[in-house]
KOLGU-4560 file (N, C-alpha, C; in nm, 3 decimals, padded with zeros to 5 digits):
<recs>
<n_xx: 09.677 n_yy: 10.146 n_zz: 09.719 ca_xx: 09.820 ca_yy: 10.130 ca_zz: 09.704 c_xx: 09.886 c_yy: 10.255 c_zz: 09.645 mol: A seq: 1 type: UNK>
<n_xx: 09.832 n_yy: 10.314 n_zz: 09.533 ca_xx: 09.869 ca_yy: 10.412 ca_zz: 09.476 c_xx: 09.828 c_yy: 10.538 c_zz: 09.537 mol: A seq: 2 type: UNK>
<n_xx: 09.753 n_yy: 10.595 n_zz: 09.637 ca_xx: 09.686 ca_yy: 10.702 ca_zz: 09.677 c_xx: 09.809 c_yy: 10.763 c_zz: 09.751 mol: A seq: 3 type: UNK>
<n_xx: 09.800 n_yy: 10.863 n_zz: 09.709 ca_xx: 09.907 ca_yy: 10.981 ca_zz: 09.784 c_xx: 10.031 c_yy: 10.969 c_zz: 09.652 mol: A seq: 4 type: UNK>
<n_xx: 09.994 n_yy: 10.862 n_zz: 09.599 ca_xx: 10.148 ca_yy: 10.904 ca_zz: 09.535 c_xx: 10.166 c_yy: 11.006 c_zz: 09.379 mol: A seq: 5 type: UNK>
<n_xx: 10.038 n_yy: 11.106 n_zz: 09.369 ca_xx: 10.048 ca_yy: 11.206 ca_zz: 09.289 c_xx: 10.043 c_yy: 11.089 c_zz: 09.161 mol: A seq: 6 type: UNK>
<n_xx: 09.940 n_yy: 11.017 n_zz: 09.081 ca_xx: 09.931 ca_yy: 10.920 ca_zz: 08.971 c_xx: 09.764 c_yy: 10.969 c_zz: 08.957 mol: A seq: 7 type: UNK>
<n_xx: 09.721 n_yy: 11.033 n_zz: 08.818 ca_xx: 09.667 ca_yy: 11.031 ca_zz: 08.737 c_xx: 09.511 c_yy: 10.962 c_zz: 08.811 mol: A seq: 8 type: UNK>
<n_xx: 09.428 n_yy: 11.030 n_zz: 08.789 ca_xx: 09.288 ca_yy: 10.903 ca_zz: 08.841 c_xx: 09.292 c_yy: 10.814 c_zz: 08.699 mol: A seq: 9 type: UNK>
<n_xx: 09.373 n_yy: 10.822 n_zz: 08.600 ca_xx: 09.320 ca_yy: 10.752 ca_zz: 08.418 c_xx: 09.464 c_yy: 10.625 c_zz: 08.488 mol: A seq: 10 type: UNK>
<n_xx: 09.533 n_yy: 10.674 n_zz: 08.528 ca_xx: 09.662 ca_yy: 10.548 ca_zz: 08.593 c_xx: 09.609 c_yy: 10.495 c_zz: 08.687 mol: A seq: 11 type: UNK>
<n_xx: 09.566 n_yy: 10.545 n_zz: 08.820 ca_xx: 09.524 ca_yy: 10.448 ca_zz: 08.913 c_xx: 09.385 c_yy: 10.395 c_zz: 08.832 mol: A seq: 12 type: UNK>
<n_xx: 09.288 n_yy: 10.421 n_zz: 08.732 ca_xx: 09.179 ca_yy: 10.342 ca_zz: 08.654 c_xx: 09.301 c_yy: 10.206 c_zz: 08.573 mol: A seq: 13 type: UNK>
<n_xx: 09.332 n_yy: 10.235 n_zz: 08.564 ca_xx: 09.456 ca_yy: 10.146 ca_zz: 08.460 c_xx: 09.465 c_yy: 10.055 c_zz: 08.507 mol: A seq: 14 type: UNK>
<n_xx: 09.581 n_yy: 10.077 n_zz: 08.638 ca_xx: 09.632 ca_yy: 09.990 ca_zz: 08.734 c_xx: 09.511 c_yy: 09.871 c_zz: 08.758 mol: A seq: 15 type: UNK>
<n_xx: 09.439 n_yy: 09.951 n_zz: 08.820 ca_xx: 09.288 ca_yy: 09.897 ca_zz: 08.854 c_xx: 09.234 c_yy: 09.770 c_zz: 08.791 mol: A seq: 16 type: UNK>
<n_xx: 09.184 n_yy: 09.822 n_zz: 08.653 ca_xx: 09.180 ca_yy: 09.709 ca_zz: 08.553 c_xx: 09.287 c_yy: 09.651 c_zz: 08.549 mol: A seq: 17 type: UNK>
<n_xx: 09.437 n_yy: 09.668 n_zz: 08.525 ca_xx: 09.513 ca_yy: 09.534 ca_zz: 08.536 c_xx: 09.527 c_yy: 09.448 c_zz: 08.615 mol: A seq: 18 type: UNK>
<n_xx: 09.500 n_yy: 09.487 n_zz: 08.729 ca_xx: 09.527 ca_yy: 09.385 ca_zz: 08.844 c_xx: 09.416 c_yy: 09.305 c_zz: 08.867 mol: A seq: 19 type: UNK>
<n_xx: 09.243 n_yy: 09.383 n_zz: 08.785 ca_xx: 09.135 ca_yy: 09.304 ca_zz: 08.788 c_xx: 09.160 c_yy: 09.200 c_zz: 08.729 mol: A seq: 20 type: UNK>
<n_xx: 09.207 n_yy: 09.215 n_zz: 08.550 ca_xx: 09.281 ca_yy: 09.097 ca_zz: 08.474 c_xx: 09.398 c_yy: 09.011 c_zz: 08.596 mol: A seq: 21 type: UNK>
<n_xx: 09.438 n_yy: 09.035 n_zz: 08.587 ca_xx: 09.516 ca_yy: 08.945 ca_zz: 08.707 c_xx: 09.494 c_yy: 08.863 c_zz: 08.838 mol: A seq: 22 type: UNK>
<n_xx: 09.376 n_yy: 08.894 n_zz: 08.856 ca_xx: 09.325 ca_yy: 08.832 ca_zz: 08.984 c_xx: 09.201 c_yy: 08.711 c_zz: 08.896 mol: A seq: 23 type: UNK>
<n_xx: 09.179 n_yy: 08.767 n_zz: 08.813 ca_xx: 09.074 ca_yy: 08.691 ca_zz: 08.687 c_xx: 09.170 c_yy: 08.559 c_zz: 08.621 mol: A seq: 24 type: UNK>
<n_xx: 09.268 n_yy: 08.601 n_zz: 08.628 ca_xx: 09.378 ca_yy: 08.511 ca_zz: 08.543 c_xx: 09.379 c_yy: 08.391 c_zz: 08.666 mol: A seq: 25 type: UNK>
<n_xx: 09.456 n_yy: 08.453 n_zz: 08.817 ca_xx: 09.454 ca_yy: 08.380 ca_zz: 08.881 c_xx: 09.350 c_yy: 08.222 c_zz: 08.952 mol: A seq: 26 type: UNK>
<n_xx: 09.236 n_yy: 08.331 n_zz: 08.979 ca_xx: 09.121 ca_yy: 08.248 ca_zz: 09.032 c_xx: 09.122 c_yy: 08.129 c_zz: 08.903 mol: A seq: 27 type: UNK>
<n_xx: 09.135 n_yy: 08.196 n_zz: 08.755 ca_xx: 09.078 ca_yy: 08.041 ca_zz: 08.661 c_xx: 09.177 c_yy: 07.993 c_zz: 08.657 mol: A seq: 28 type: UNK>
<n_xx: 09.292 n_yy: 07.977 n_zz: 08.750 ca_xx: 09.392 ca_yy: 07.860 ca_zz: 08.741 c_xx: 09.411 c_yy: 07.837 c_zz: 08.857 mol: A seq: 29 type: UNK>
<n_xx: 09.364 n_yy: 07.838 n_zz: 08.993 ca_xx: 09.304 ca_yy: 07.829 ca_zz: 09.158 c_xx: 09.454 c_yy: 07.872 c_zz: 09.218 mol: A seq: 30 type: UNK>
<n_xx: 09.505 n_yy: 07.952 n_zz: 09.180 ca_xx: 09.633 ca_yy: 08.031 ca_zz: 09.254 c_xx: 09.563 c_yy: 08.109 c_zz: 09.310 mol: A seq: 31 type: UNK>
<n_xx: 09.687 n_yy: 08.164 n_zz: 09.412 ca_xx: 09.663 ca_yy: 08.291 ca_zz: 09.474 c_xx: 09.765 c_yy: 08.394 c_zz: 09.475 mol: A seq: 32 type: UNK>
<n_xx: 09.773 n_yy: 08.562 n_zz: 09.566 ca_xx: 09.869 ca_yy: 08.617 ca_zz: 09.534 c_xx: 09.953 c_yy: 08.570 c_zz: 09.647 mol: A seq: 33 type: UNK>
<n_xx: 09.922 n_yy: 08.457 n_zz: 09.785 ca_xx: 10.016 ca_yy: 08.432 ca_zz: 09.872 c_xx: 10.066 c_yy: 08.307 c_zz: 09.790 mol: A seq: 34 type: UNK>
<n_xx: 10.029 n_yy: 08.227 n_zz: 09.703 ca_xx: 10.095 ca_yy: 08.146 ca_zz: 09.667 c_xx: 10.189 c_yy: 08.125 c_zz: 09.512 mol: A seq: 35 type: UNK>
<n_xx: 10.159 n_yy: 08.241 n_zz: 09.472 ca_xx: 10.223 ca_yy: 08.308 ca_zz: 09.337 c_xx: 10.376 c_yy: 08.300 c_zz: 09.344 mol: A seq: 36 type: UNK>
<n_xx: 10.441 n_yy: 08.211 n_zz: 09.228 ca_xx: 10.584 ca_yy: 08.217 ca_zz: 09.237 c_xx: 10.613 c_yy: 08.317 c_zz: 09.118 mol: A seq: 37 type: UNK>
<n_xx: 10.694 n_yy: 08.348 n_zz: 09.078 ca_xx: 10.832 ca_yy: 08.371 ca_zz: 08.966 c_xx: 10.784 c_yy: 08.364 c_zz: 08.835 mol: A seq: 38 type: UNK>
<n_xx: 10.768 n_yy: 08.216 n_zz: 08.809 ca_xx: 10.707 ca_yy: 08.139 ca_zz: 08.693 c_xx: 10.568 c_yy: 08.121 c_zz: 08.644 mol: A seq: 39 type: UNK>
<n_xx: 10.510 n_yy: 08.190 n_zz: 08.747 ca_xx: 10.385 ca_yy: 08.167 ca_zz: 08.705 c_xx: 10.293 c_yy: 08.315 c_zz: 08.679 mol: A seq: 40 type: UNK>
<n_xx: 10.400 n_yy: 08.426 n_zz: 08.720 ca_xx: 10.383 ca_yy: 08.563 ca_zz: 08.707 c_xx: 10.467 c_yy: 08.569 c_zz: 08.551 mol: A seq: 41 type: UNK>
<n_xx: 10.560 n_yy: 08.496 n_zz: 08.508 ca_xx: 10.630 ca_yy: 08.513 ca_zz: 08.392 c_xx: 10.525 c_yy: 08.438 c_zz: 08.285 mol: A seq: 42 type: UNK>
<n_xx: 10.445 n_yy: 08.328 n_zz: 08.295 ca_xx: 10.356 ca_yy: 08.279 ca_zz: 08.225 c_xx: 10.206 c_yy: 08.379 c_zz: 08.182 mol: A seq: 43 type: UNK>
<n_xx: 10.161 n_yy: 08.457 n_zz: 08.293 ca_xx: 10.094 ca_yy: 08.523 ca_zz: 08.281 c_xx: 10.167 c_yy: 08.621 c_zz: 08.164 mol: A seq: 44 type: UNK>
<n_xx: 10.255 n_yy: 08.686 n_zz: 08.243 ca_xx: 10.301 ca_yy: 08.788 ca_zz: 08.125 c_xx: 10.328 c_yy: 08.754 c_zz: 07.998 mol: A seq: 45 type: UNK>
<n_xx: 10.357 n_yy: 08.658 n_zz: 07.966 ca_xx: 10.408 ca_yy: 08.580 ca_zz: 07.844 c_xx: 10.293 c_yy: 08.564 c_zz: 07.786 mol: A seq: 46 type: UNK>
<n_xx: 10.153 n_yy: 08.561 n_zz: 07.822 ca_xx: 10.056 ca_yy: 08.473 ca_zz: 07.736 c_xx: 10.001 c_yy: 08.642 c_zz: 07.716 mol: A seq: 47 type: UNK>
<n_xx: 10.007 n_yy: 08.758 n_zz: 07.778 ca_xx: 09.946 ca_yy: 08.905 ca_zz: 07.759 c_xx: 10.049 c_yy: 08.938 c_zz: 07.628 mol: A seq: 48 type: UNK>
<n_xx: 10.209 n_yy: 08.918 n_zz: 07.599 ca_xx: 10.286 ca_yy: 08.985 ca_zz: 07.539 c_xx: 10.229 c_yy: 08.954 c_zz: 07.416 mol: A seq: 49 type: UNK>
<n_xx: 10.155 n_yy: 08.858 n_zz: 07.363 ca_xx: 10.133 ca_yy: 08.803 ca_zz: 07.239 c_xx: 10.015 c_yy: 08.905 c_zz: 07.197 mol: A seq: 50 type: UNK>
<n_xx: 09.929 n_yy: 08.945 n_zz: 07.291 ca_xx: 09.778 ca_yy: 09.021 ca_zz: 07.267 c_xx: 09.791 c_yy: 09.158 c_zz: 07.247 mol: A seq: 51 type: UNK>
<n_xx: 09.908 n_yy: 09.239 n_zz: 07.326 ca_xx: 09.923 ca_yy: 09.306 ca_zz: 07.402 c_xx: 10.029 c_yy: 09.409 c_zz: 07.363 mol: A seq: 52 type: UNK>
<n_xx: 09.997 n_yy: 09.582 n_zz: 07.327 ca_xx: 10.130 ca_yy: 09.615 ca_zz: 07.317 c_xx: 10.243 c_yy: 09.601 c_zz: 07.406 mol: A seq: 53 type: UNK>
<n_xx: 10.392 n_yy: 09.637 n_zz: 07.382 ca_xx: 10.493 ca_yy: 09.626 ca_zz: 07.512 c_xx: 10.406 c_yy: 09.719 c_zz: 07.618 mol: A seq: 54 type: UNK>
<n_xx: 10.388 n_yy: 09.839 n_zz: 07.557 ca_xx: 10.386 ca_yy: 09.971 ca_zz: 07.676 c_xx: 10.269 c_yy: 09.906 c_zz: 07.768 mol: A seq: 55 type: UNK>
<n_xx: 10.141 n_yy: 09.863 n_zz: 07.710 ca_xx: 10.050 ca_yy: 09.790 ca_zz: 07.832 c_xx: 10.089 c_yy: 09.678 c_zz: 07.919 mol: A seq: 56 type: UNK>
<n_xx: 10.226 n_yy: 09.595 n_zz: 07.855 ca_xx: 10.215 ca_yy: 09.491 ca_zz: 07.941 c_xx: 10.327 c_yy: 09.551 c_zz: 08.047 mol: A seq: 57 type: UNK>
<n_xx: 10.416 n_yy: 09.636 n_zz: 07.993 ca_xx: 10.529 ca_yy: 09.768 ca_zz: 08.078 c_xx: 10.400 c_yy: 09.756 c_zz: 08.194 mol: A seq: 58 type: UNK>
<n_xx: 10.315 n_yy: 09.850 n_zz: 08.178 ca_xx: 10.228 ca_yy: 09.941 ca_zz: 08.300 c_xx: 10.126 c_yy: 09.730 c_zz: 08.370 mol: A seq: 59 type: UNK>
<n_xx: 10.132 n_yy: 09.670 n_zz: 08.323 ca_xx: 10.082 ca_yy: 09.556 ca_zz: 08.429 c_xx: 10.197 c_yy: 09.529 c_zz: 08.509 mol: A seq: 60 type: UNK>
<n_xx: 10.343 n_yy: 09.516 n_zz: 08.472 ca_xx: 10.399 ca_yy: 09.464 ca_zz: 08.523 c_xx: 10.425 c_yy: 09.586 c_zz: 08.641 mol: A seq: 61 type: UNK>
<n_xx: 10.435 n_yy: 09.667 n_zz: 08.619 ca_xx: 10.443 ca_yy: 09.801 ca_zz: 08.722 c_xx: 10.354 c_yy: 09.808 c_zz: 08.800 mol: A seq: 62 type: UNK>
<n_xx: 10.206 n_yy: 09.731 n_zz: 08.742 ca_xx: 10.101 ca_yy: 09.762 ca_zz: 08.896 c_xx: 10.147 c_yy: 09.604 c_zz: 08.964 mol: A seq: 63 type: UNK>
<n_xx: 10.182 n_yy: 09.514 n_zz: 08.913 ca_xx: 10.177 ca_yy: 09.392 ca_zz: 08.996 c_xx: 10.306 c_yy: 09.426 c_zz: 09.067 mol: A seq: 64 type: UNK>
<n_xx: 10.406 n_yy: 09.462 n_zz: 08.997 ca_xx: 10.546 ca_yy: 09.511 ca_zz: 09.094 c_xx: 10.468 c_yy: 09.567 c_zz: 09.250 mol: A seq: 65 type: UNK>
<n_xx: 10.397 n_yy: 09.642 n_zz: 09.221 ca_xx: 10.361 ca_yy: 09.774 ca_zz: 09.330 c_xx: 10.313 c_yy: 09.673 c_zz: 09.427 mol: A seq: 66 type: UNK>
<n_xx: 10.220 n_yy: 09.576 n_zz: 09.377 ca_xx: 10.104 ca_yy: 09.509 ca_zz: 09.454 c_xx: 10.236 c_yy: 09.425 c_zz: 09.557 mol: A seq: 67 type: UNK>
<n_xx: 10.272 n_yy: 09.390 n_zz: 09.468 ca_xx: 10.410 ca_yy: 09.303 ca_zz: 09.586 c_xx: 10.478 c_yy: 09.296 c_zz: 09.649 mol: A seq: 68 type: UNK>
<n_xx: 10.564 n_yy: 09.455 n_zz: 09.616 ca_xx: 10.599 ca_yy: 09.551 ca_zz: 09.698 c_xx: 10.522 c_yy: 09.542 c_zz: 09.800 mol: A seq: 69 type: UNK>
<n_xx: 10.362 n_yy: 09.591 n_zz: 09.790 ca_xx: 10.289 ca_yy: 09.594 ca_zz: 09.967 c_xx: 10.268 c_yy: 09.497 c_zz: 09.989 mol: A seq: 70 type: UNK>
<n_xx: 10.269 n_yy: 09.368 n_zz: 09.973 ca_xx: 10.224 ca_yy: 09.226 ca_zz: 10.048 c_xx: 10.363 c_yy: 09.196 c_zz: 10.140 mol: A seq: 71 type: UNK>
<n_xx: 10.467 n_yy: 09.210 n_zz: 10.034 ca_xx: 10.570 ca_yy: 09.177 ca_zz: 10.133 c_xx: 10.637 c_yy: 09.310 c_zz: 10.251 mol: A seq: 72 type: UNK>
<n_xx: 10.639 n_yy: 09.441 n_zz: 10.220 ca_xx: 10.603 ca_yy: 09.513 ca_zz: 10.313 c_xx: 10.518 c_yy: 09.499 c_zz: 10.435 mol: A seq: 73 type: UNK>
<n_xx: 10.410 n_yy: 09.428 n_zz: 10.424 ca_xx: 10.287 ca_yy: 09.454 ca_zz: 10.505 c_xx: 10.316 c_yy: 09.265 c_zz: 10.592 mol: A seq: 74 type: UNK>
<n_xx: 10.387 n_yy: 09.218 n_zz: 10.534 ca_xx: 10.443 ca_yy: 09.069 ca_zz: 10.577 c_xx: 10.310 c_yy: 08.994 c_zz: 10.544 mol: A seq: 75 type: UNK>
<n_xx: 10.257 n_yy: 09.009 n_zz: 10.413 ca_xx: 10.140 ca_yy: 08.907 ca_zz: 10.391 c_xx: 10.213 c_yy: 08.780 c_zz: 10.326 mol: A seq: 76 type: UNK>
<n_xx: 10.374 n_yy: 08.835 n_zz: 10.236 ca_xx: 10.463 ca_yy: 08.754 ca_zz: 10.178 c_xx: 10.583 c_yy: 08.766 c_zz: 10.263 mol: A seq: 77 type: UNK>
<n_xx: 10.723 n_yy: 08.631 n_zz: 10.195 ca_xx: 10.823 ca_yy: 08.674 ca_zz: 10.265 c_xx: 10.895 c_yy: 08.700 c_zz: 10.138 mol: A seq: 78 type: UNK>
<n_xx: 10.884 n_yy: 08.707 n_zz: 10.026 ca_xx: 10.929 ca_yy: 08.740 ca_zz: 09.913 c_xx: 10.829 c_yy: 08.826 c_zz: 09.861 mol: A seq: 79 type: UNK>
<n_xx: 10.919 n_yy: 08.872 n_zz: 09.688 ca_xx: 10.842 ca_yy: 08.967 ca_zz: 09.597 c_xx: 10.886 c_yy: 08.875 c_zz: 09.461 mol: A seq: 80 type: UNK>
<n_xx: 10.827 n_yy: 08.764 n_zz: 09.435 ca_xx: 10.823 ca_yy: 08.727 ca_zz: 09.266 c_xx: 10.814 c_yy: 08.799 c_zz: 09.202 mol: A seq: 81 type: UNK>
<n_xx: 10.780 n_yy: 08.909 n_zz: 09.214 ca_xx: 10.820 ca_yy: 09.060 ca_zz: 09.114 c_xx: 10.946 c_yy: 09.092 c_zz: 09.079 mol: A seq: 82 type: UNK>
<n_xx: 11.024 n_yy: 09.029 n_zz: 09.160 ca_xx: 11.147 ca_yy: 09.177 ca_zz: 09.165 c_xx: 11.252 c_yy: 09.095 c_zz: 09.042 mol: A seq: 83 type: UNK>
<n_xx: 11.218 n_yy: 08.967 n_zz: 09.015 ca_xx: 11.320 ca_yy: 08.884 ca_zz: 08.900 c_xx: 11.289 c_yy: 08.914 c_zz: 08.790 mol: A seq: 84 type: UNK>
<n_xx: 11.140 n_yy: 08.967 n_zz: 08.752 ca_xx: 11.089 ca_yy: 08.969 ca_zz: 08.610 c_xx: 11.132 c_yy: 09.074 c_zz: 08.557 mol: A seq: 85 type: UNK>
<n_xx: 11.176 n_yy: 09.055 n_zz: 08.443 ca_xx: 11.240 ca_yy: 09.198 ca_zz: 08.393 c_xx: 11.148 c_yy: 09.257 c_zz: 08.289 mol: A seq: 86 type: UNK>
<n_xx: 11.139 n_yy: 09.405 n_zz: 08.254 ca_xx: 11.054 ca_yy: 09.480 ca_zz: 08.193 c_xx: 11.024 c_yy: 09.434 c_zz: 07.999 mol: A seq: 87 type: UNK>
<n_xx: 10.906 n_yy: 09.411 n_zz: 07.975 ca_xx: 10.962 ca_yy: 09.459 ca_zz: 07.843 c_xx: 11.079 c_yy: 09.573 c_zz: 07.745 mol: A seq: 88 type: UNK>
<n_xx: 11.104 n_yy: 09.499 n_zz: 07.626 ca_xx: 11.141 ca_yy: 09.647 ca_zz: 07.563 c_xx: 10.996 c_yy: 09.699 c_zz: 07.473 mol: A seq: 89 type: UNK>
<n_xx: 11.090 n_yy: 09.829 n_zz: 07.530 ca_xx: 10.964 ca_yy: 09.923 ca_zz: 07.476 c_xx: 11.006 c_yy: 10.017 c_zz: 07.354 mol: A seq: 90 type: UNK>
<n_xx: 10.887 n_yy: 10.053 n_zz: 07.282 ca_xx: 10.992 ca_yy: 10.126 ca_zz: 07.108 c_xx: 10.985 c_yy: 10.240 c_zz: 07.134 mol: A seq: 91 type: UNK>
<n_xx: 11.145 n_yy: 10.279 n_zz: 07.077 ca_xx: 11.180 ca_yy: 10.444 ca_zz: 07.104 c_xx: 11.088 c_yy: 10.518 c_zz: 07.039 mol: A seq: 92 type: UNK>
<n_xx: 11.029 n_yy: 10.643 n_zz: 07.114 ca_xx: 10.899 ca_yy: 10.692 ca_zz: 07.061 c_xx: 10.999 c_yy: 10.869 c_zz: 07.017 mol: A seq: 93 type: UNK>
<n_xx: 11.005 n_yy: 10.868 n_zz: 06.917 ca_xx: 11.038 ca_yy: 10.990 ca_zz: 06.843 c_xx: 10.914 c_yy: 11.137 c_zz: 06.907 mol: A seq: 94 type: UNK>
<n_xx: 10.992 n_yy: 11.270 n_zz: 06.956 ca_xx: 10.931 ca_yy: 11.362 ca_zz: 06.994 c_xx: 10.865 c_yy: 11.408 c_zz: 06.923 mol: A seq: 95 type: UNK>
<n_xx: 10.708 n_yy: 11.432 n_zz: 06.967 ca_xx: 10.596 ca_yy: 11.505 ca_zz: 06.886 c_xx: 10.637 c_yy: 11.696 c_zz: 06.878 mol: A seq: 96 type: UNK>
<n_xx: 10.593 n_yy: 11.746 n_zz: 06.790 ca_xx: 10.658 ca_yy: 11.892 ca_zz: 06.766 c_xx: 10.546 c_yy: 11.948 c_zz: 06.692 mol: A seq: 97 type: UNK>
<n_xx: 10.498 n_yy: 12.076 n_zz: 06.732 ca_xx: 10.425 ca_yy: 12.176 ca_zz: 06.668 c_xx: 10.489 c_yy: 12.181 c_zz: 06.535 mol: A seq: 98 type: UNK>
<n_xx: 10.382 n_yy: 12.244 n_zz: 06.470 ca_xx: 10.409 ca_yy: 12.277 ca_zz: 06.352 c_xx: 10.319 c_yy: 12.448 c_zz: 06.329 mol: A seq: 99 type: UNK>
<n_xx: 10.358 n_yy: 12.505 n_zz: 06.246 ca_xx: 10.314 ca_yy: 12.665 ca_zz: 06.219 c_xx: 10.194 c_yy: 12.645 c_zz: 06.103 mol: A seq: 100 type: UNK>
</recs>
């Protein structure tokens, strides 16, 4: 999904593992990604936000965005339950600066 698009081999490893967690999540509750709604992608995320910094659950929701993006591209879906969930907030990270 990610190949060609100039992303890190440590990001596409990332992605990787999240979506492994996610397909792990799925199978132990007998969903699938053709039958995945809204609510049940917001439950997932909801039960990671508690474990989980924002910025990691930021980069899951960005690989499952992607993943959905190509299902419904590729017409495996006729929707993207991705596209309602909105991002975490994430904490303003103050610029790192040399020092002499």
């Amino acid at each position: 999904l990610w190949i060609g698009k100039g992303l890190s081999p440590n990001t596409v490893a990332s992605y990787a593992l999240d979506l492994t967690r996610t397909f792990d999540w799925l199978e132990a509750r007998h969903l699938s990604l053709l039958s995945l709604d809204a609510v049940d992608l917001q439950t997932f995320l909801g039960e990671r936000e508690s474990r989980y910094k924002a910025t990691s659950t930021a980069r899951l929701l960005s690989a499952i965005r992607k993943l959905f993006q190509y299902l419904y591209q590729e017409k495996y879906r006729t929707d993207d339950p991705s596209a309602v969930l909105s991002s975490p907030k994430l904490p303003n990270r103050l610029p790192k600066y040399l020092t002499e």
